[in-house]
C-alpha positions as CSV (number, residue, x, y, z in Angstrom):
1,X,25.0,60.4,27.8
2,X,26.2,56.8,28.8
3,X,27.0,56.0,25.1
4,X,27.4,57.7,21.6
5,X,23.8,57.9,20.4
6,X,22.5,59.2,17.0
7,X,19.4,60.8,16.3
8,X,18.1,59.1,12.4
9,X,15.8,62.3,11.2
10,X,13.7,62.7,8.5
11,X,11.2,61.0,6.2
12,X,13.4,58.2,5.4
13,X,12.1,54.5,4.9
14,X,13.9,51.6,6.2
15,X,11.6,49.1,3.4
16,X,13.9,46.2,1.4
17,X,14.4,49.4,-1.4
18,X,16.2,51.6,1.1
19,X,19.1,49.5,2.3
20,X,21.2,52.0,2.6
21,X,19.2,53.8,4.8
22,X,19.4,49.8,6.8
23,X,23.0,49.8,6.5
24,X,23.9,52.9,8.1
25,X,21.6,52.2,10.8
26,X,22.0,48.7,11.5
27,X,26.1,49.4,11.1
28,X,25.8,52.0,13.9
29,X,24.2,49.3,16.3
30,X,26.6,46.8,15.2
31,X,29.3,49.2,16.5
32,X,27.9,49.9,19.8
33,X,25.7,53.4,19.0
34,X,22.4,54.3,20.2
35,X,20.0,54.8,17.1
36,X,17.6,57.1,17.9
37,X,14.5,57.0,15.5
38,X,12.5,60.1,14.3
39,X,10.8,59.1,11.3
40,X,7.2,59.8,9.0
41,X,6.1,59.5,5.7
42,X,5.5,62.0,3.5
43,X,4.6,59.8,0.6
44,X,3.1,56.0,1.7
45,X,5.3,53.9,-0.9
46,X,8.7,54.0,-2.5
47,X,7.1,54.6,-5.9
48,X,5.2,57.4,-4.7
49,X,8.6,59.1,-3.4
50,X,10.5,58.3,-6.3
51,X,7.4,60.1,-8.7
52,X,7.0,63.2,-6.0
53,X,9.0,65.3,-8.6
54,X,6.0,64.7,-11.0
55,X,3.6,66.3,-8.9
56,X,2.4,70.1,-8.5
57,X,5.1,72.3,-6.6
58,X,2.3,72.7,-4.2
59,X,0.9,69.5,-3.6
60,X,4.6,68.6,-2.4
61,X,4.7,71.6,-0.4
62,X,2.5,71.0,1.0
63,X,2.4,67.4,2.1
64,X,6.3,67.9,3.3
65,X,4.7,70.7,5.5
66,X,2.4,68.4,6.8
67,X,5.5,65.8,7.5
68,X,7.3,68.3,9.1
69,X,5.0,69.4,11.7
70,X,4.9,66.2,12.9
71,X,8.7,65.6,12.8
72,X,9.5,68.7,14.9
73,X,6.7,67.6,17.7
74,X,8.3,64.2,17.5
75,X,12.1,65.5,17.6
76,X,11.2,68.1,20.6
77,X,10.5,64.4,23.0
78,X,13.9,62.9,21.6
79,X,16.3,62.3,24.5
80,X,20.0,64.2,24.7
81,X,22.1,62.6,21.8
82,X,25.5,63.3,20.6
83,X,24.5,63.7,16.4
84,X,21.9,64.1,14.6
85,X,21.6,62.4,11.3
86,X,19.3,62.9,8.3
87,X,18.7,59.7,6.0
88,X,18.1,59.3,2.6
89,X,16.2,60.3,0.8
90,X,16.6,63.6,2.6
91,X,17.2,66.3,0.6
92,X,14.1,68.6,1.9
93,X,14.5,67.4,5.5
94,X,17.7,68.8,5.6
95,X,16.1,72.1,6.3
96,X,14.2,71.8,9.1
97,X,16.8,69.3,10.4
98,X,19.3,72.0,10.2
99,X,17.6,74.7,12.1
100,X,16.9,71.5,14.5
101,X,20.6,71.3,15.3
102,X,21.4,74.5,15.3
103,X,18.7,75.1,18.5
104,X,19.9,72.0,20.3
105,X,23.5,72.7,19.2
106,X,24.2,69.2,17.1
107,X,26.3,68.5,14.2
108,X,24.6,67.3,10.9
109,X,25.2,64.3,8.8
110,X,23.7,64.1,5.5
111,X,23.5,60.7,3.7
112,X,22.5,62.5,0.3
113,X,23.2,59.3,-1.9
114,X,22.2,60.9,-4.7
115,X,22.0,64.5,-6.5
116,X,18.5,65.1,-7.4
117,X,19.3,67.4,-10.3
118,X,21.7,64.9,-11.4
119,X,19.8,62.0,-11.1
120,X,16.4,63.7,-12.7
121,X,17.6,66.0,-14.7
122,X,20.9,64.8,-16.5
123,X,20.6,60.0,-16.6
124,X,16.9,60.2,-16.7
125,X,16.3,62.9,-18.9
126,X,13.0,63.7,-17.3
127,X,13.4,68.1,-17.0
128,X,15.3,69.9,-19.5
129,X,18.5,72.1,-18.0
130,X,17.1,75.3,-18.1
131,X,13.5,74.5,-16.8
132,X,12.6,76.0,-13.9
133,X,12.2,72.3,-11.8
134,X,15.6,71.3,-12.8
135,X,16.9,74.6,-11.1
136,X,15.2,74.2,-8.4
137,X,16.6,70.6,-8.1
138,X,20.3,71.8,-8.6
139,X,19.2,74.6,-5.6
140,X,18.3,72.1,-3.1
141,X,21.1,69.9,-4.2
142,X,23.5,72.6,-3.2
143,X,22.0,74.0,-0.1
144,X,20.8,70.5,1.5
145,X,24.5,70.1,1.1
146,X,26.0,73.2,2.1
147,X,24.0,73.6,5.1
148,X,25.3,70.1,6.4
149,X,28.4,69.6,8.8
150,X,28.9,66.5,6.9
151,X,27.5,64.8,3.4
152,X,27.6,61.2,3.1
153,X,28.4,59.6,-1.0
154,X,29.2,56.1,-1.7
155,X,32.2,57.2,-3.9
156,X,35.0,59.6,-4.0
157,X,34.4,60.5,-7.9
158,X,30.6,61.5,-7.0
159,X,31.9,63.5,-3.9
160,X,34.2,65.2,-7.2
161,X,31.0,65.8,-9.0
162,X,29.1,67.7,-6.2
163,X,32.2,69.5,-5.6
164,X,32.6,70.5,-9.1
165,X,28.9,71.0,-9.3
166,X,27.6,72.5,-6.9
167,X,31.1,74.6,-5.5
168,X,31.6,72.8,-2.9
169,X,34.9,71.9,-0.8
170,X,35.8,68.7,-0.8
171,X,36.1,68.4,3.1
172,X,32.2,68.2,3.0
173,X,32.1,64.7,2.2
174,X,32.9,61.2,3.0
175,X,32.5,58.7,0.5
176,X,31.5,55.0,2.1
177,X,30.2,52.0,0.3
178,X,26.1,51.7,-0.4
179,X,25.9,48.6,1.9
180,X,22.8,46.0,1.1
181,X,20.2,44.2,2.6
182,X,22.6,41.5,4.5
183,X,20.2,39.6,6.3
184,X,18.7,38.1,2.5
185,X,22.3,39.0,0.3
186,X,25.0,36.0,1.4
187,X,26.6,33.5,-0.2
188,X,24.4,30.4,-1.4
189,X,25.7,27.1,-2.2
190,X,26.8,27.4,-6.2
191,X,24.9,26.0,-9.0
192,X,25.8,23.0,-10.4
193,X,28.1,23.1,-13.2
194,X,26.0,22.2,-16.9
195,X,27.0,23.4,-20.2
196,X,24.6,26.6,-19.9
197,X,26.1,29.8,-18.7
198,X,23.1,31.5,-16.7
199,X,23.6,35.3,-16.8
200,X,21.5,38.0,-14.6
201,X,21.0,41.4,-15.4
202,X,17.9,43.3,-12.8
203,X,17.2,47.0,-12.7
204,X,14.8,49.5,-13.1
205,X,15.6,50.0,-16.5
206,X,16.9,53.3,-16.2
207,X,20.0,54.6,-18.6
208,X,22.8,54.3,-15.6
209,X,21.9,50.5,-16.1
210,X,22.9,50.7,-19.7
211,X,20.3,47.9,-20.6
212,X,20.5,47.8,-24.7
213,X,24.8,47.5,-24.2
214,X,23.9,44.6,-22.4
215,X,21.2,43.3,-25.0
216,X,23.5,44.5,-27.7
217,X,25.9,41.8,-26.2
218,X,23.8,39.1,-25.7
219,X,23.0,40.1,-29.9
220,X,26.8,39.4,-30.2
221,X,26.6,36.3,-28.2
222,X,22.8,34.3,-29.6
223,X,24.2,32.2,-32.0
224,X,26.1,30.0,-29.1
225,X,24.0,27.8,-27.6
226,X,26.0,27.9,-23.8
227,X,25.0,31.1,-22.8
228,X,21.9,32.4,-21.5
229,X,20.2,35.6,-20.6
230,X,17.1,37.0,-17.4
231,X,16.4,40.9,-17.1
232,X,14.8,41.3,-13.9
233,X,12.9,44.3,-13.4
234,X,10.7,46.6,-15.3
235,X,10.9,51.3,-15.6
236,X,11.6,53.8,-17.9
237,X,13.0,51.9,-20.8
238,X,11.5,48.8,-20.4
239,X,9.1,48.9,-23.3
240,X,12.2,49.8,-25.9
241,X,13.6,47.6,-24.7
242,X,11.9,45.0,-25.0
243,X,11.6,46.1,-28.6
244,X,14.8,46.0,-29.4
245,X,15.5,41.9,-27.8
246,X,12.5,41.7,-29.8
247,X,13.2,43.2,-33.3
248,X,17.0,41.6,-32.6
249,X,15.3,37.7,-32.4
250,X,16.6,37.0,-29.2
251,X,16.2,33.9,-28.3
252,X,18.8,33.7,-25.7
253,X,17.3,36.4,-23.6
254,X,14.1,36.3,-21.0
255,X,12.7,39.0,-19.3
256,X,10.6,38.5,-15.6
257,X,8.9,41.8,-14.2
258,X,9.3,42.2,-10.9
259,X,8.9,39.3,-8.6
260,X,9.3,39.8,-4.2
261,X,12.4,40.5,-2.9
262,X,13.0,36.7,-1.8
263,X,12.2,35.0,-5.0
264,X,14.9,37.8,-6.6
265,X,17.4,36.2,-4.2
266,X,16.7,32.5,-5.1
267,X,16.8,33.6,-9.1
268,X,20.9,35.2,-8.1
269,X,21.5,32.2,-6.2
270,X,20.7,30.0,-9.0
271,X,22.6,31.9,-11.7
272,X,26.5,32.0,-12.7
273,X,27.2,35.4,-13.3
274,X,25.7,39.2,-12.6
275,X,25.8,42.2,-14.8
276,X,26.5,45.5,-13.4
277,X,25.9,49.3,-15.3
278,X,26.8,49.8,-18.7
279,X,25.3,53.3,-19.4
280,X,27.1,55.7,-21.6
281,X,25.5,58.8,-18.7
282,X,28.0,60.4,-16.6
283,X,25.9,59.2,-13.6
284,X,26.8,55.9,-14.6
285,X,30.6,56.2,-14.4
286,X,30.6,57.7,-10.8
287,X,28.3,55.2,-9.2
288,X,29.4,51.3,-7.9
289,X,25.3,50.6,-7.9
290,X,23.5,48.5,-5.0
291,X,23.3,45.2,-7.7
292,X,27.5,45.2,-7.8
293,X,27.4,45.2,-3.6
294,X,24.4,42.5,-3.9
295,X,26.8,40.4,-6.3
296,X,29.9,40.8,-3.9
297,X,27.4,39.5,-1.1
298,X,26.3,37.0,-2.7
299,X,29.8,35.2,-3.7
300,X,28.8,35.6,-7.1
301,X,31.1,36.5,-10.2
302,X,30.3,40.0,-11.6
303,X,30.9,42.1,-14.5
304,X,30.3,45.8,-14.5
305,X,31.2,48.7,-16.1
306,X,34.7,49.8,-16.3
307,X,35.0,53.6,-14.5
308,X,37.3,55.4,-11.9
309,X,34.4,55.1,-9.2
310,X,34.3,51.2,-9.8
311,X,38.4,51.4,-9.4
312,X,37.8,52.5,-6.0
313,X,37.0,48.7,-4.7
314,X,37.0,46.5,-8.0
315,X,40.3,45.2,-10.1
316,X,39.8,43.3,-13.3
317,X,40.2,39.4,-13.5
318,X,40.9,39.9,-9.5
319,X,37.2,40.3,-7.5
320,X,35.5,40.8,-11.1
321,X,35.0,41.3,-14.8
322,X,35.2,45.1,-15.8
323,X,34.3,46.1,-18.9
324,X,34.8,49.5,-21.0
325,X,31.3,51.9,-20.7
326,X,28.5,51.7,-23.3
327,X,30.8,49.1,-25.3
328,X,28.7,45.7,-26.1
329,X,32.0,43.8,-28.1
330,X,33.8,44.1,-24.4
331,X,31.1,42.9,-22.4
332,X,30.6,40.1,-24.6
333,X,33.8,39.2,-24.5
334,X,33.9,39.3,-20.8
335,X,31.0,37.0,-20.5
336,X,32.4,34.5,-22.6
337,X,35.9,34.6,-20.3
338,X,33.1,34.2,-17.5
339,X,32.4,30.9,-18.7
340,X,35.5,29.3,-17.3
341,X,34.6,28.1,-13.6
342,X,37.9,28.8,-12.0
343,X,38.1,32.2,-12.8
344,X,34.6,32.7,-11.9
345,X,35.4,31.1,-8.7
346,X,38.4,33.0,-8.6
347,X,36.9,36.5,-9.1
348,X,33.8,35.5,-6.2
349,X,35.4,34.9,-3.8
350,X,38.0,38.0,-4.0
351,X,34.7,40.0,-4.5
352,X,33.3,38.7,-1.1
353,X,36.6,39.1,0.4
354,X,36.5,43.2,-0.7
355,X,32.8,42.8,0.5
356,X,33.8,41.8,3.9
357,X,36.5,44.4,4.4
358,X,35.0,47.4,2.9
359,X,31.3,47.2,2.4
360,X,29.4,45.3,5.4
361,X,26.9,47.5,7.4
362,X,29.5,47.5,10.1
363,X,32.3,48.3,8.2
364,X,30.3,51.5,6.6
365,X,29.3,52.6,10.0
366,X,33.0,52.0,11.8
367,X,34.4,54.6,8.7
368,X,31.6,57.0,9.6
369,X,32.1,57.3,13.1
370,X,36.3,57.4,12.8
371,X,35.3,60.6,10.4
372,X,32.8,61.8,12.9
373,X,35.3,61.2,16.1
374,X,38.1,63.5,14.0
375,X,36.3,66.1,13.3
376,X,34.0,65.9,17.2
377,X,36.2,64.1,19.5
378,X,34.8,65.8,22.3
379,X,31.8,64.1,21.9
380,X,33.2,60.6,22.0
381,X,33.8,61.3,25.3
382,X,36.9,60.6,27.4
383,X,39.8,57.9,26.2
């Protein structure tokens, strides 16, 4: 092999709501690496992945069975290659992608992003504990894992959950930043200044986001006429939520379902601050979520949730606003600091700054190969 070159397995989707999967990818060309593509669909959409766990045990089965016939007759035609690498979301393709390397004698990397169990079973409620699904969630979880040379999470205090979890040593993992969709998240020109703060909160209305803290806020915050609320987005607890702005009089608060990609950009670009998560789950305090990246990105102030994963690239008053979990008298507090333009300006432009060092698609990919050149020097070739 003239270069390093990386085979990208599985049924992964590079669409606008996969930048991760973008990141990684477009990070390892960015740093010189061959990106080797072997790639179907099990399910056509990302809405259709994300409900697969609501569907009969053997309609999944067999669909993925279907997938991975295809994926082996298209992985047997893939050139030599030094790693091969199984993209989110990948927990099932880790299987046949680690019998894969075993016969062609190549290490695994596992970008799990996510526990399933975790994710399903214990933010969204969806599966009780002891039901048979959420075992066999917790089962994959582990083994996808386990079988893996190396597992890929965007924090250190997740990697400490799987490891607590699912027994697991902690020299399984390597945390690195989610990344985002660079080529539409960059700085804009700011807004003009007026005597309306323009705050925006978008999500899928799931509890990580911690949706009614940040309505409970904007309840603290109504009666001032300088401050003003969008919630972008629309899931799980959109209709109670609703409700609730609803049986609360809101009027400083509008909500806009979802709109295209671009049109989300232009409605950042035009506001003064972001929110982050708020949720009172677990989840929620080990995540630094794609919207607090897409802020950074953006130049744009942002307040988020105050948690040991968010301590791993955000300081207070310094490249944002962090305020305490699940408590709304905090966040409103921080947004009205927010509406001071210096320390807005202040906390932007340290956030891109930590944006740029840590958290480009180049900057996630030059940490993954360092990791993968200690561990397999040898295949780095010679010095």
């Amino acid at each position: 092999m003239s270069k390093l070159s990386v085979c990208y397995f599985g049924t992964y989707s590079r669409g606008e709501e996969y930048a991760r999967n973008n990141a990684i990818i477009g990070g390892l060309e960015s740093n010189g690496v061959e990106v080797i593509p072997c790639q179907t669909d099990v399910w056509p959409t990302h809405e259709e992945k994300m409900a697969s766990v609501e569907k009969g045990m053997a309609a999944q089965a067999f669909a993925y069975l279907k997938a991975y016939l295809k994926l082996v007759r298209k992985y047997i035609s893939v050139p030599d290659h030094s790693f091969l690498c199984v993209g989110y979301i990948g927990h099932i393709d880790l299987f046949p992608a680690r019998l894969l390397g075993w016969l062609r004698r190549k290490p695994v990397v596992f970008d799990a992003f996510f526990s399933l169990y975790d994710t399903v079973v214990l933010d969204r409620g969806l599966y009780s504990k002891g039901s048979l699904r959420a075992k066999l969630l917790k089962a994959v979880d582990r083994w996808s894992c386990r079988l893996a040379d190396l597992v890929l999470l965007d924090t250190w205090e997740h990697v400490d959950y799987f490891c607590r979890e699912f027994g697991l040593p902690r020299s399984k993992f390597l945390a690195v930043p989610l990344g985002t969709d660079e080529k539409n998240f960059y700085p804009r020109p700011w807004p003009e200044e007026d005597e309306v703060l323009d705050v925006i909160s978008y999500s899928s209305y799931i509890p990580l986001h911690g949706i009614d803290v940040q309505l409970d806020a904007a309840a603290i915050l109504k009666d001032g006429p300088d401050i003003r609320f969008t919630f972008v987005g629309k899931g799980q607890l959109y209709p109670e939520m609703r409700e609730k702005a609803e049986a609360a009089g809101l009027h400083n608060v509008r909500f806009i379902e979802w709109i295209p990609h671009g049109e989300l950009v232009e409605l950042i670009a035009g506001s003064d601050v972001c929110l982050g998560i708020f949720g009172r789950t677990e989840k929620a305090a080990r995540v630094i979520p794609y919207k607090a990246y897409e802020a950074l990105a953006m130049q744009k102030p942002l307040i988020t949730g105050d948690s040991r994963a968010a301590a791993e690239l955000l300081r207070d008053k310094e490249n944002s606003l962090l305020s305490p979990m699940g408590d709304a008298d905090s966040l409103a507090e921080k947004i009205k600091q927010a509406r001071s333009p210096e320390l807005r300006k202040r906390i932007a432009e340290n956030g891109h700054r930590a944006f740029l060092e840590h958290a480009t698609s180049k900057a996630i990919a030059a940490k993954i190969l360092s990791e993968l050149k200690s561990r397999w020097p040898e295949r780095f070739g010679p010095k």
